[in-house]
C-alpha positions in Angstrom: 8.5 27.3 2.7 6.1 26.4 0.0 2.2 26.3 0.3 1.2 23.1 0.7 -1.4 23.2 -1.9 1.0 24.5 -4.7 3.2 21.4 -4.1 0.3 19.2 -4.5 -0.5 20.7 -7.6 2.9 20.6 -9.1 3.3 16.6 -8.5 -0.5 15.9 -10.4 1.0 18.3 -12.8 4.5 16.2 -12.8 2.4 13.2 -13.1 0.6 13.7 -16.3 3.6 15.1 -17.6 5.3 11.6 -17.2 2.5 9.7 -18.2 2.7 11.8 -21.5 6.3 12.0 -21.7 5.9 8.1 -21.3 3.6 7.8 -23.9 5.0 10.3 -26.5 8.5 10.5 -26.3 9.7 7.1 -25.3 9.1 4.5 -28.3 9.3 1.2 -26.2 6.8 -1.6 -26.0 7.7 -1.9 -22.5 6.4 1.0 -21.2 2.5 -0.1 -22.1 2.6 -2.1 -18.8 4.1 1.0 -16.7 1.2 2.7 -14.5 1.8 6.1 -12.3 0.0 5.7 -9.0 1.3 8.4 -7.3 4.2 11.5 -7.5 5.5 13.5 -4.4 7.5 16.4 -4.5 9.6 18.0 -1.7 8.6 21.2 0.2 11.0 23.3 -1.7 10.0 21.6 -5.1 13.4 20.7 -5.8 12.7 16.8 -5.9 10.2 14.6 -7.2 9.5 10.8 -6.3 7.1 9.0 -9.0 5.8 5.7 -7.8 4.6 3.0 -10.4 3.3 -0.3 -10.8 4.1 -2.5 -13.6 1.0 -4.8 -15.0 2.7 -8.3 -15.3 5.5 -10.5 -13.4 8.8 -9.8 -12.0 10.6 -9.9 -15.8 8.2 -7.1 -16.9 8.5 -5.1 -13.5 12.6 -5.1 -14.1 12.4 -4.4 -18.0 9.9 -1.1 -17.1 12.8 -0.3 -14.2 15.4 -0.5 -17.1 13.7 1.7 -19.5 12.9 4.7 -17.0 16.4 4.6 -16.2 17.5 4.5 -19.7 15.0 7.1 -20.4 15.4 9.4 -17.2 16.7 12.2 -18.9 14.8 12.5 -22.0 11.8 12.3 -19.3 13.0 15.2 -17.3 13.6 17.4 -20.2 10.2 16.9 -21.3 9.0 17.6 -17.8 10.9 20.7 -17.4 9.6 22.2 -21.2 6.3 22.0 -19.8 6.4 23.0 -16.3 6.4 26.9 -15.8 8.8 26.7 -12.6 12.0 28.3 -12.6 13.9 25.4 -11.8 13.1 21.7 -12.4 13.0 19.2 -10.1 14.8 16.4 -10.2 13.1 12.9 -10.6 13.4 9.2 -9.1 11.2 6.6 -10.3 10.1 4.0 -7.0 8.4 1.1 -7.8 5.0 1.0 -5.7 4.8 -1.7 -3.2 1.4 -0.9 -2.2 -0.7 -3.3 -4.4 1.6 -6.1 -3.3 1.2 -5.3 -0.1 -2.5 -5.1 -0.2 -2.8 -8.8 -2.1 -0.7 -9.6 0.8 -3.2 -8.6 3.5 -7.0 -9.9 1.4 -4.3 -13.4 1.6 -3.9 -12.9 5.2 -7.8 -11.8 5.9 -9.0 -14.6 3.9 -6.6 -17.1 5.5 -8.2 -15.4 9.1 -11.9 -15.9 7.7 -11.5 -19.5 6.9 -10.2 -20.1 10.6 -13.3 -18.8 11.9 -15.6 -20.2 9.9 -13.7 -23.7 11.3 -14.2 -22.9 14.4 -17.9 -21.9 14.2 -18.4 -25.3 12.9 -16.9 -27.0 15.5 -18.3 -24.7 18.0 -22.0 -25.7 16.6 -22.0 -29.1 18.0 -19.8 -28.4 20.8 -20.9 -29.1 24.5 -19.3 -28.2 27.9 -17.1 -30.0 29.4 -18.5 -30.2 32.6 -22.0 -28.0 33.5 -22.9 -25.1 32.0 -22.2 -22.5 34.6 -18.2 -23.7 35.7 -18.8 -21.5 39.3 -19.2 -22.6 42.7 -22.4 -21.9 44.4 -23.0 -22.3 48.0 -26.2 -24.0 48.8 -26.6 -21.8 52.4 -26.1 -18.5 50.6 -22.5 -18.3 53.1 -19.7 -16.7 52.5 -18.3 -19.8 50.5 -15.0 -21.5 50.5 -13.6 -19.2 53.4 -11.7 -21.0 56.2 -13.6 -19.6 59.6 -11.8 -22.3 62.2 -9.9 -19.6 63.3 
């Protein structure tokens, strides 16, 4: 098994790599709006998953899909000349759903704030609908509504 540490180094190391390689090597306009957010690599460092967002709608996340893929190899070989492991791992390019998924839930939170903020208001001038405290009292301090005919 590997160290746990060394494996965490290798994918920030994989990351700039690609970022470079990215930057560098591939001359296309489209790859301006591409961001790395995060790269894991396997225990045995034989695979590496790079995660990106794109800046932009769902035409410019496809066109950034399109040029890794048409790029993959050129972005690997650049990888490997600058990593100082034997063998070099191979790499799949994920779009990140995280910052979707995170508008998603401020939506969701600011949907649920809202809703309270309703319902203080209408709790400010709000009375009960009958007294106060809803409970039974006995007057006699008894045992209350118990049948004791028996």
């Amino acid at each position: 098994m590997v160290d746990q540490a060394r494996a965490a180094r290798l994918a920030q190391r994989i990351k700039v790599l690609v970022a470079e390689a990215l930057r560098k090597r591939v001359k296309d306009d489209r790859t301006e709006a591409i961001t790395l957010t995060e790269v894991r690599v396997t225990n045995d460092l034989q695979h590496a998953t790079v995660y990106y967002t794109v800046l932009g709608d769902a035409t410019a996340a496809e066109d950034a899909r399109e040029v890794l893929e048409a790029h993959h190899g050129a972005i690997r070989h650049e990888v490997g000349r600058q990593l100082t492991i034997r063998l070099v791992p191979t790499l799949e390019f994920v779009a990140d759903e995280v910052p979707e998924a995170a508008a998603h839930l401020e939506e969701v939170l600011a949907q649920a704030r809202e809703r309270d903020a309703e319902l203080a208001r209408l709790r400010e001038n709000a009375s009960f609908a009958g007294e106060s405290d809803p409970y039974r009292k006995d007057d006699d301090g008894g045992a209350g509504d118990e049948d004791t005919s028996r």
